[in-house]
C-alpha positions in Angstrom: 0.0 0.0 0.0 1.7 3.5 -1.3 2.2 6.1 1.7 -0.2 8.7 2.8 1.1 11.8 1.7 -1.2 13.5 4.4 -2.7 12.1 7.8 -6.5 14.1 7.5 -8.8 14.5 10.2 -12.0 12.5 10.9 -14.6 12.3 12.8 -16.6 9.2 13.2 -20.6 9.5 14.6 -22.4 6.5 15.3 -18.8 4.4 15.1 -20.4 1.0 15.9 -17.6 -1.5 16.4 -15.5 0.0 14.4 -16.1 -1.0 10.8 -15.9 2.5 9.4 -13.1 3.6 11.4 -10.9 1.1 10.5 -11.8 2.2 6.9 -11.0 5.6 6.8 -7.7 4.8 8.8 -6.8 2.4 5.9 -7.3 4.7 3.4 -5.1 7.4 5.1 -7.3 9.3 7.6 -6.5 10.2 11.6 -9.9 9.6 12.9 -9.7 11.7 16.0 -12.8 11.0 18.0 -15.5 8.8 17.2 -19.4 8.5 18.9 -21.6 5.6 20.0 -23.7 4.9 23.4 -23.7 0.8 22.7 -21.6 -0.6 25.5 -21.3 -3.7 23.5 -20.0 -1.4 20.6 -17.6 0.9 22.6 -16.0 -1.6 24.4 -15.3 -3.7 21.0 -14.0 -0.2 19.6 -12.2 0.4 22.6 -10.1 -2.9 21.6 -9.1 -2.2 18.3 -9.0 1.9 18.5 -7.2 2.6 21.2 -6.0 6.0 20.1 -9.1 7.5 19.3 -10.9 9.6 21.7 -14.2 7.8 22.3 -17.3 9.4 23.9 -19.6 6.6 24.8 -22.9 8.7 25.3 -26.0 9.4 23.4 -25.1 11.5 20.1 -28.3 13.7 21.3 -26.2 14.8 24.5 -23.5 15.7 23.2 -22.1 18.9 22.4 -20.6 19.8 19.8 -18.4 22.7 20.5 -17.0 21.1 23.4 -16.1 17.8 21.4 -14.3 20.3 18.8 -12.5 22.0 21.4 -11.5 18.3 22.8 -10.1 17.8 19.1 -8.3 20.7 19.3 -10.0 21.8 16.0 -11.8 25.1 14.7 -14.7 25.1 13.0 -13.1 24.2 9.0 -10.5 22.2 10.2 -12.1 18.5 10.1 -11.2 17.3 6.7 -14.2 14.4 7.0 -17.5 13.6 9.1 -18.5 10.1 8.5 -21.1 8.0 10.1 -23.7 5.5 10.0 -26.5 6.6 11.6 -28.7 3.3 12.6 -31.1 2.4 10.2 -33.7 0.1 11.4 -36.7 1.4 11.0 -35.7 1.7 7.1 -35.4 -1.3 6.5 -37.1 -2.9 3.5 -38.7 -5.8 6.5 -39.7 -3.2 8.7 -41.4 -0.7 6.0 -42.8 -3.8 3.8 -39.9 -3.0 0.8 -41.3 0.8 0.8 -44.8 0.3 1.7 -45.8 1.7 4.6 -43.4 4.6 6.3 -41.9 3.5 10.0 -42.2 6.0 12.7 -39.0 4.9 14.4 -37.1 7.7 16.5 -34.3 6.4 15.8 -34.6 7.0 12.2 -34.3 10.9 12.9 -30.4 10.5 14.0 -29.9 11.0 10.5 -30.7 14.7 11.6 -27.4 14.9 13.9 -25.1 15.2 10.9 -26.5 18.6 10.5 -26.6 19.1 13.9 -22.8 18.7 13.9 -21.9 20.0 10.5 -23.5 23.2 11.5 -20.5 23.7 14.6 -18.2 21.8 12.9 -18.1 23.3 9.1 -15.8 20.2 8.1 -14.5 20.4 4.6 -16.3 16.9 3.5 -19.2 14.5 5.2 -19.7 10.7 4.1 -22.6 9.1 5.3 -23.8 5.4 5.0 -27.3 3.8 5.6 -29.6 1.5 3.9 -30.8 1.7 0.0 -34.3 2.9 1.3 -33.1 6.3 2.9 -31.7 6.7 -0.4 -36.1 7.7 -1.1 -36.9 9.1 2.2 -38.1 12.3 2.8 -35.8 12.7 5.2 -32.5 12.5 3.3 -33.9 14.9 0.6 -35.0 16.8 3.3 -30.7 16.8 4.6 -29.8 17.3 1.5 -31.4 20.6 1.6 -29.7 21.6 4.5 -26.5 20.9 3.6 -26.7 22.5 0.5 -28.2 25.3 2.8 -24.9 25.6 4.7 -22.9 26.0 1.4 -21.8 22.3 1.0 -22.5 19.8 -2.3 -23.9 16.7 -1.8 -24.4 13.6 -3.7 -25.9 10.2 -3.0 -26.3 6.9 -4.7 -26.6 3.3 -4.1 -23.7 0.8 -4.6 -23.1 -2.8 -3.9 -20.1 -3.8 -1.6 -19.2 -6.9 -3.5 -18.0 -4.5 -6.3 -15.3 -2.9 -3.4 -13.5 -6.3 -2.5 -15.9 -7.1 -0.2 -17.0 -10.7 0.1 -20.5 -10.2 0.6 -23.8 -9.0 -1.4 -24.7 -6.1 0.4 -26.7 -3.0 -1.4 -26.1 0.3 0.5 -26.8 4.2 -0.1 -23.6 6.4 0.0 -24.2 10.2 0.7 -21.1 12.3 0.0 -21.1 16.2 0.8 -18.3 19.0 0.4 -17.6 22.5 0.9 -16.1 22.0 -3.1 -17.3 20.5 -5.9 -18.7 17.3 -4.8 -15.8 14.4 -5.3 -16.4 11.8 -7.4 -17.9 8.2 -5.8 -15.5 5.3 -5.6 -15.3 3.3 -9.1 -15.8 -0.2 -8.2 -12.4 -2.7 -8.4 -12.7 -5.9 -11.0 -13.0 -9.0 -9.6 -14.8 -10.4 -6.9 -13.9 -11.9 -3.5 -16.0 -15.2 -2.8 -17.1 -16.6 0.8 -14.0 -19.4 -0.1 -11.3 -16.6 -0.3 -12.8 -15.4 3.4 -13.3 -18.4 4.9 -11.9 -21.6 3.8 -8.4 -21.9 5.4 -10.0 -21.5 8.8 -9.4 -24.7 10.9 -12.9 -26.4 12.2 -14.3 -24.7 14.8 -13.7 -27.7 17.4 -9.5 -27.1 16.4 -9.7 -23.3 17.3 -8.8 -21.4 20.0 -10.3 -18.0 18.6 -13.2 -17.7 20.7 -15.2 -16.1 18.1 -14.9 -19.3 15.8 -14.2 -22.0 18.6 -17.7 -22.5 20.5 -20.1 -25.2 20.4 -23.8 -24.8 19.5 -26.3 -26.9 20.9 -29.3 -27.3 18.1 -32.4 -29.6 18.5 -32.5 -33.1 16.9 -35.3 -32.1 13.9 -33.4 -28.7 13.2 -29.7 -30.8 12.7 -31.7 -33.1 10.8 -32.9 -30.7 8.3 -29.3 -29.3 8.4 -27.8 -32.9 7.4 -30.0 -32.6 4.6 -29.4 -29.1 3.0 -27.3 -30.2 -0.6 -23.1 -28.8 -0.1 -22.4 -25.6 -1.6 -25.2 -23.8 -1.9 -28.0 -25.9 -1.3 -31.3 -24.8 0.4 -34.3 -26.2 2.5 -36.4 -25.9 -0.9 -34.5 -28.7 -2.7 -36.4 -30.8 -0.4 -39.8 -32.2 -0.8 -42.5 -30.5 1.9 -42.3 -33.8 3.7 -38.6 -33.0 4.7 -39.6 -29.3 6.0 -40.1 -28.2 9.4 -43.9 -28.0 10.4 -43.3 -23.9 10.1 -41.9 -23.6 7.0 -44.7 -26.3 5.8 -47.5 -23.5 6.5 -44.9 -20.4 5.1 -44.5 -20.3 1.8 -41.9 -16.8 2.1 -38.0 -16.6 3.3 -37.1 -19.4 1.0 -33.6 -18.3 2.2 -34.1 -19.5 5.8 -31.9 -23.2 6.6 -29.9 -22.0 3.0 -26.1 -22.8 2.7 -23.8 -20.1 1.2 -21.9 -21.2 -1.9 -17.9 -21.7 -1.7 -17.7 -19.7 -5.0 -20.1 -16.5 -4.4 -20.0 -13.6 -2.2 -22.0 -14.4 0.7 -25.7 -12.9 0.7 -25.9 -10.3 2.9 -25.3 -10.5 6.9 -27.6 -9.3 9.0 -27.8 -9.4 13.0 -29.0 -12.9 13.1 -26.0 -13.7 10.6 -25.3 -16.9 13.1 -29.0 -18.1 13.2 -29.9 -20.5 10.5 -33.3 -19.9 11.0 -32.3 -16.1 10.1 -31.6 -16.8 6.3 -28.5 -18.3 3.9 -25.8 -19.0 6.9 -25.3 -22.2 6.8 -21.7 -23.1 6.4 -21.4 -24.5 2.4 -20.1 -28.0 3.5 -20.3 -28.3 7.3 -23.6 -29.3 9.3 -23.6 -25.5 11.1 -23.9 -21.8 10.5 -21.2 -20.0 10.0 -19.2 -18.5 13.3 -18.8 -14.8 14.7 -15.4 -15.2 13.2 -16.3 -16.2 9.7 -19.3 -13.6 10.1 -16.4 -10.8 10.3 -14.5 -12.1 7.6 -17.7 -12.1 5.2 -18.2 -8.5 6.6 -14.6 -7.8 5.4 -12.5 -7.7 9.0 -9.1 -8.8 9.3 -8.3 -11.6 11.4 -6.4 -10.6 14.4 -9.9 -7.7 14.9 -11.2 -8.7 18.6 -14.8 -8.5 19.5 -16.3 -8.3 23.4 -18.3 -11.5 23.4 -19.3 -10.7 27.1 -22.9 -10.4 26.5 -23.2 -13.7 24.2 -23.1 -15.0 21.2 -25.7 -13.3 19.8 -25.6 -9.6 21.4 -22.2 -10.3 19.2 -23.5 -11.4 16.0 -25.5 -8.0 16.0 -22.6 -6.0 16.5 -21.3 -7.6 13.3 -24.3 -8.0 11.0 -24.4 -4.0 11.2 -20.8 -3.1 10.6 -20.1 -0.8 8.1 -17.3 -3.2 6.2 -14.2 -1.8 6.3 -13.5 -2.4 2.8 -16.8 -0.9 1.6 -15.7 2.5 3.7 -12.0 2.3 2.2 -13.0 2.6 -1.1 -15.5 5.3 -0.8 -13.0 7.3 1.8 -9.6 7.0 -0.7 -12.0 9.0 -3.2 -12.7 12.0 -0.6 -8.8 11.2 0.3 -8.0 12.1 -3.4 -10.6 15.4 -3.3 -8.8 16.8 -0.4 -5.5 16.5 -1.9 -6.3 17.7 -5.3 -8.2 20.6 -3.6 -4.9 20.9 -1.5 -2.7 21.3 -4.5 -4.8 24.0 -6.1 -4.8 25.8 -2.6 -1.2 26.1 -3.1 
């Protein structure tokens, strides 16, 4: 990887565990402070960020001014706000793929970002959700805002497989800058497949990693059904209805549900349940399981030596991961504002 000519400054709302963060520092950014009031989250953060101021409270109660002093910035000086504000309640599942609107409070943290732009004035913002904010009121409605306070703004879907990430995963991108907006990321050639994440990783029962090394206790019927599910790519519909659970018997939807992923595919996309079988395609492609919190992180693009805080379960864990931002994804997408601040740089000079 070529050296950084410049370390910029960032700014991280909503940080999660860490997925974006670890992005923008990849792709040559200082990411100063960073936001989130998830204990899970922080304390994962906390183990793999350890230079970056974090404030674990809620993004509503905080100010600010005081958080830019903290920096040691001035309004102008942050070269990029990022974030990932969560995105729940925009969900194609919880709006019925655009067909009724959600009234979910948490979908109005999309609002901080102005809130925060407004004292901050930072030179370019990057902001990730969900393709169905891409249509919501409430992003044309920032848009506006932004534009409002003199910045450019753009905003567009993309797939993550197309960055090097191993994974299907459709999300919106919104870029904004005090200049001409920068370009998006142009996706890489070539894919990465669930076998180039996961395959070399010893069986679960061999590992010491405890995010890949724990046993799973599953009823009789359910590993049945497992045993059953064709290698590579199989699903519970290859069988006849006789071999189905009772509940998928009287369901006719989430055909995905007891699916295996295929060795030579990106992986669909991961959600919270990503370890749950009954959740949708994680089944491991030849093994009689889901996949692991470990091979969960690889799909999601994070290295291997990345620690998670596994302290409130497995699951608590598998959310944590299922709404990463992958790091990948966010390098991409940050190298092109990287690029804008430095060509903007040169024609300061």
């Amino acid at each position: 990887m070529a050296a950084h000519r410049h370390k910029y400054k960032a700014l991280d709302l909503f940080c999660g565990c860490g997925g974006l963060s670890l992005g923008l520092r990849r792709a040559g950014f200082t990411v100063l402070a960073a936001i989130d009031n998830d204990t899970l989250s922080t304390s994962t953060y906390k183990l793999n960020h350890k230079r970056t101021h974090l404030v674990g409270e809620d993004i509503k109660l905080v100010d600010p001014a005081k958080l830019m002093k903290k920096m040691g910035l001035k309004p102008g000086e942050l070269d990029l706000m990022a974030g990932c504000p969560p995105c729940q309640g925009f969900s194609a599942l919880r709006t019925l793929n655009g067909g009724r609107d959600i009234h979910e409070p948490l979908n109005d943290l999309v609002y901080e970002f102005r809130r925060f732009i407004e004292v901050f004035m930072p030179k370019t913002v990057m902001m990730e959700n969900v393709p169905a904010l891409l249509n919501d009121d409430r992003l044309q409605h920032i848009r506006r805002e932004f534009e409002g306070l003199g910045y450019s703004t753009a905003a567009e879907l993309f797939n993550a497989e197309r960055f090097g990430v191993p994974q299907r995963r459709l999300r919106m991108i919104l870029f904004a800058s005090r200049d001409d907006c920068p370009p998006f990321a142009r996706p890489v050639r070539g894919r990465r497949t669930v076998s180039g994440a996961i395959r070399k990783l010893p069986l679960p029962e061999e590992s010491n990693d405890p995010l890949h090394g724990y046993f799973v206790r599953r009823t009789e019927n359910v590993m049945s059904l497992i045993r059953r599910i064709p290698k590579d790519g199989g699903s519970r519909t290859d069988l006849p209805d006789t071999d189905q659970l009772p509940c998928h018997q009287r369901l006719n939807g989430f055909k995905d549900v007891y699916g295996r992923m295929a060795w030579n595919k990106p992986a669909p996309t991961l959600t919270g349940g990503c370890i749950n079988p009954s959740k949708g395609r994680y089944l491991h492609p030849t093994e009689d399981r889901a996949i692991t919190l470990r091979e969960a992180a690889l799909l999601q693009g994070f290295p291997m030596r990345y620690e998670f805080d596994m302290s409130k379960g497995r699951y608590p864990t598998a959310k944590l991961i299922g709404n990463a931002f992958p790091p990948k994804f966010a390098e991409h997408h940050a190298r092109a504002i990287y690029a804008h601040l430095e060509s903007q740089s040169e024609i300061s000079r």
